[in-house]
Backbone as ProteinMPNN parsed JSONL, in Angstrom:
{"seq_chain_A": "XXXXXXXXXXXXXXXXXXXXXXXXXXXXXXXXXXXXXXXXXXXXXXXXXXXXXXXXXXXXXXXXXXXXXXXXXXXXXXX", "coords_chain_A": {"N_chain_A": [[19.24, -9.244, -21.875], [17.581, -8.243, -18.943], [14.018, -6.841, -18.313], [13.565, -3.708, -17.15], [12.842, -2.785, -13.047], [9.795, -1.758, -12.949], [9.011, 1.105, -10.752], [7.033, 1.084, -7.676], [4.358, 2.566, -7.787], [3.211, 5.59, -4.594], [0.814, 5.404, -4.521], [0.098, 2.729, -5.704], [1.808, 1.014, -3.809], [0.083, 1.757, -1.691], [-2.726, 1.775, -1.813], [-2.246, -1.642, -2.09], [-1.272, -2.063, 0.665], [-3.498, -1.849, 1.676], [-5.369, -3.299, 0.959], [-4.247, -5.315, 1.881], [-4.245, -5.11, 5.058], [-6.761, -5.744, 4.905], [-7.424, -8.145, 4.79], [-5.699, -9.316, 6.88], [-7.001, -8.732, 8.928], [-9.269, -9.856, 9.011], [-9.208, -12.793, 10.208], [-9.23, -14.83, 9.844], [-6.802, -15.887, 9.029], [-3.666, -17.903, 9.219], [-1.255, -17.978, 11.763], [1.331, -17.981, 11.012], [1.089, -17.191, 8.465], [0.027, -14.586, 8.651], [2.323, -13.395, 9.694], [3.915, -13.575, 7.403], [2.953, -11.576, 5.857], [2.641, -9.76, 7.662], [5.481, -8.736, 7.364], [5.942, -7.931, 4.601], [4.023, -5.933, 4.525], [5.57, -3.894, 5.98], [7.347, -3.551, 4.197], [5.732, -2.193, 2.273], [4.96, -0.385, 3.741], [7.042, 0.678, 3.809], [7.866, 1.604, 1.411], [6.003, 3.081, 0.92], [6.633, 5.493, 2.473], [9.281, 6.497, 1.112], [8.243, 7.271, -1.23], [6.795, 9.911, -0.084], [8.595, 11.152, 0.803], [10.646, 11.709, -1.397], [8.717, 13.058, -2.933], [8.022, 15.549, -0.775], [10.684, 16.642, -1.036], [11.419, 17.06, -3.548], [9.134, 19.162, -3.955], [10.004, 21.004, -2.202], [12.202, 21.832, -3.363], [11.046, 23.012, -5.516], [9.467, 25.248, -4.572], [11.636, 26.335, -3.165], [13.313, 27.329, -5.727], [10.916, 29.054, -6.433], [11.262, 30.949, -4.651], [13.584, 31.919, -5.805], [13.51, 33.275, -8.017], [12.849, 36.173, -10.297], [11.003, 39.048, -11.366], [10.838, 41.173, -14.431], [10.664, 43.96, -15.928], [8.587, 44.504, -18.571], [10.241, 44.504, -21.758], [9.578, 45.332, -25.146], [10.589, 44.264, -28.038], [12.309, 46.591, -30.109], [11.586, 46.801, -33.552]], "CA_chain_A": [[19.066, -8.163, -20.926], [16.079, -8.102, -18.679], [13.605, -5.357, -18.808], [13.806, -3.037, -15.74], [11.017, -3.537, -13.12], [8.801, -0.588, -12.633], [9.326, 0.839, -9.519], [5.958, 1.164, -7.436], [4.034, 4.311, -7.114], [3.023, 5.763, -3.404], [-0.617, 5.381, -4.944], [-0.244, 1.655, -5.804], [1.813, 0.896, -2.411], [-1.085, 2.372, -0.383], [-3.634, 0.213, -2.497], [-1.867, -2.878, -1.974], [-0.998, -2.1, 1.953], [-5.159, -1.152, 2.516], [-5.737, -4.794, 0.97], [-3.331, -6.689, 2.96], [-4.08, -5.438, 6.588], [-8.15, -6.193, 5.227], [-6.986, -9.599, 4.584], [-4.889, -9.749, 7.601], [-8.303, -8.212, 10.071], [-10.104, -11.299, 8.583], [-9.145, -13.509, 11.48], [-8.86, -16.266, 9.355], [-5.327, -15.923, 8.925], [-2.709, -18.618, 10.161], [-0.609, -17.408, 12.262], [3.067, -17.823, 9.872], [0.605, -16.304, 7.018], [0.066, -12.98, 9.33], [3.998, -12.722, 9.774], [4.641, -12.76, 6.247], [2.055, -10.309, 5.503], [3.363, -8.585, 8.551], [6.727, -7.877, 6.868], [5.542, -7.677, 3.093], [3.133, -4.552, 5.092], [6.962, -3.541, 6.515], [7.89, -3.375, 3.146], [5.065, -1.73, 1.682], [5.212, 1.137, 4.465], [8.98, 1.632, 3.714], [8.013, 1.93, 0.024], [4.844, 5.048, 0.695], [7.39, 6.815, 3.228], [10.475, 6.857, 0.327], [8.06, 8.27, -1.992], [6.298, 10.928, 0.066], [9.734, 11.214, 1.149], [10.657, 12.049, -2.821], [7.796, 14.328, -3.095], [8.381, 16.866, -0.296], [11.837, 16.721, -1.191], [11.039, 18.001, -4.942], [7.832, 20.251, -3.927], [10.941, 21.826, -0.915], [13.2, 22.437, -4.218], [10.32, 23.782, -6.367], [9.368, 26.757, -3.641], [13.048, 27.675, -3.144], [13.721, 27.799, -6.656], [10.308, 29.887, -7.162], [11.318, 32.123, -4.215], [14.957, 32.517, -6.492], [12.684, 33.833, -9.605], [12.579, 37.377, -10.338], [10.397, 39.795, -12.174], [11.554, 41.833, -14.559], [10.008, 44.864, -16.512], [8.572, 43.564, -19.974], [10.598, 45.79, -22.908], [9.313, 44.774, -26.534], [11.8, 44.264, -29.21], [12.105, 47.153, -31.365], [12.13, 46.567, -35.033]], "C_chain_A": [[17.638, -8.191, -20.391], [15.609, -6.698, -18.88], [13.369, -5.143, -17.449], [12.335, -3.061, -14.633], [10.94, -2.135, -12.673], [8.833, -0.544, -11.209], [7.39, 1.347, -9.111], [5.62, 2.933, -6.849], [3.195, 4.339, -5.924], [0.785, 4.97, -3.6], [-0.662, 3.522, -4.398], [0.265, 0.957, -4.335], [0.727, 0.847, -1.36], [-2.27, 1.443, -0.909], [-3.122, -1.267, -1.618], [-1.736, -3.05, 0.162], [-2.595, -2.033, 2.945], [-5.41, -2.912, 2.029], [-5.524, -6.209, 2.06], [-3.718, -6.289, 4.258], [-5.608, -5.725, 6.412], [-8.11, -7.56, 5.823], [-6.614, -10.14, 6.074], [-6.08, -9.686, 8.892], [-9.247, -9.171, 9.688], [-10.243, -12.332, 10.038], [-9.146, -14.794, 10.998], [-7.5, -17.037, 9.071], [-4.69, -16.972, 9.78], [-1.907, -17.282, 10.909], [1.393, -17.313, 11.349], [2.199, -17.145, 8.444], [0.818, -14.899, 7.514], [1.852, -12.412, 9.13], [4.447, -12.639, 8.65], [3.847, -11.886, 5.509], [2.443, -9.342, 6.15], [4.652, -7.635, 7.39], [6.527, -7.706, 5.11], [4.922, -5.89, 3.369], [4.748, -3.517, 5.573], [7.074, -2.858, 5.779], [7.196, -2.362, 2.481], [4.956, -0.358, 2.278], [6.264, 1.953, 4.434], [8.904, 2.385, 2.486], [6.77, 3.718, 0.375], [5.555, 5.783, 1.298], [8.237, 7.407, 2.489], [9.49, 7.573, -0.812], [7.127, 9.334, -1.061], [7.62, 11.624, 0.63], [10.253, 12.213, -0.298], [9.657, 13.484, -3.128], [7.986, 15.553, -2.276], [9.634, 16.885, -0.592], [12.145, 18.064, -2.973], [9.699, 19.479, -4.523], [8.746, 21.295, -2.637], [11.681, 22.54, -2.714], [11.984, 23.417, -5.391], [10.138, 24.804, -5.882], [10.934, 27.646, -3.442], [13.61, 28.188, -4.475], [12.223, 29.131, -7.46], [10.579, 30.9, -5.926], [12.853, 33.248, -4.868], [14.385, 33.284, -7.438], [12.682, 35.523, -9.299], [11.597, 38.12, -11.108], [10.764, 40.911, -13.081], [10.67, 42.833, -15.349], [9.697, 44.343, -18.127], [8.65, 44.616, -21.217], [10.232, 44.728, -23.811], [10.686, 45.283, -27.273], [11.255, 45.495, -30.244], [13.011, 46.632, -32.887], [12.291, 47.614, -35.892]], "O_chain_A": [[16.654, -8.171, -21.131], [16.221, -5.729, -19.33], [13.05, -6.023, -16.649], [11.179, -3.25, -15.011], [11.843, -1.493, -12.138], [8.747, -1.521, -10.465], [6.626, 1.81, -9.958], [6.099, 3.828, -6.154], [2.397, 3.406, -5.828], [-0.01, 4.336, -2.906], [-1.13, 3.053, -3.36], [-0.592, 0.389, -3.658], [0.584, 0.058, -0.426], [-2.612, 0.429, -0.301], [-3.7, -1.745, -0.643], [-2.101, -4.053, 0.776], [-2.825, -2.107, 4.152], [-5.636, -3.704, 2.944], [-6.04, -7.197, 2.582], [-3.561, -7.271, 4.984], [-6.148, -5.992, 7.485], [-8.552, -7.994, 6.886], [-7.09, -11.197, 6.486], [-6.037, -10.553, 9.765], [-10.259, -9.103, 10.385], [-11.262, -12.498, 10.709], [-9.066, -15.781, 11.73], [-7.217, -18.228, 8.942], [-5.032, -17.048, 10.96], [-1.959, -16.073, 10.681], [2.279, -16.46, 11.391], [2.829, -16.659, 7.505], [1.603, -14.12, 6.973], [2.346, -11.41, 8.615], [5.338, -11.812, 8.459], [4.266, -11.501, 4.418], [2.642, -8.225, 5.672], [4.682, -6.508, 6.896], [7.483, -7.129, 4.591], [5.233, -4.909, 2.693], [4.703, -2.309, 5.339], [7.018, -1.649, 6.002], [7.926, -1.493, 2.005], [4.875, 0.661, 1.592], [6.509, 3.12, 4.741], [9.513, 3.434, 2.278], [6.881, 4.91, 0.089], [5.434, 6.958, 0.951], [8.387, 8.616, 2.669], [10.017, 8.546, -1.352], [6.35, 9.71, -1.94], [7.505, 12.821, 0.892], [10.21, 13.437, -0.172], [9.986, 14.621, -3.465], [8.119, 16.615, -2.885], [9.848, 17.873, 0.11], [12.685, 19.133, -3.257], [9.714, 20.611, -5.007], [8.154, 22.276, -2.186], [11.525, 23.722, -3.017], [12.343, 24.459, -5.939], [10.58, 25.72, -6.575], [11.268, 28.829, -3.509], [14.26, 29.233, -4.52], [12.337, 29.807, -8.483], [10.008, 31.961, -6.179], [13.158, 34.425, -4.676], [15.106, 34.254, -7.667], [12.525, 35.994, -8.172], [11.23, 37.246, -11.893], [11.097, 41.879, -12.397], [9.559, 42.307, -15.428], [10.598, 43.824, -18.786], [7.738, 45.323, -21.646], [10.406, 43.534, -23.57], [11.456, 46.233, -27.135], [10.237, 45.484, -30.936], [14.157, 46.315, -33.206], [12.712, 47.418, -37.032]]}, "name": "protein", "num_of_chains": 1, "seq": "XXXXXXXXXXXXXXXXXXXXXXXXXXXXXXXXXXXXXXXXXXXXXXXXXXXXXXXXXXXXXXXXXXXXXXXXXXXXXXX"}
């Protein structure tokens, strides 16, 4: 059984996508190197949108479930 691969966090995405267009603003680049940096950068922009994507999605369900919350009067247990 392999071991599962770690999926990438928005953090490390955004790292890796600030490297590659340095790399790519170099001007040293071939031209068939740029295009597969191009779409690796594709890739890497699809990956920070699905997790900020993820995040307002959870931080949308956290506000509606704290506007569901109630308050209630605080009775002590008699003993």
């Amino acid at each position: 059984m392999s071991p599962k691969k770690k999926e990438t966090t928005f953090e490390e995405a955004l790292k890796n996508l600030e490297a590659l267009v340095t790399s790519m603003e170099s001007g040293d680049v071939p031209l068939a190197t740029l295009v597969e940096k191009f779409e690796e950068g594709s890739k890497l922009v699809k990956t920070c949108e699905e997790r900020l994507k993820q995040a307002e999605l959870k931080i949308e369900k956290l506000r509606q479930d704290a506007d569901k919350a109630s308050l209630e009067p605080f009775a002590p247990d008699a003993d």
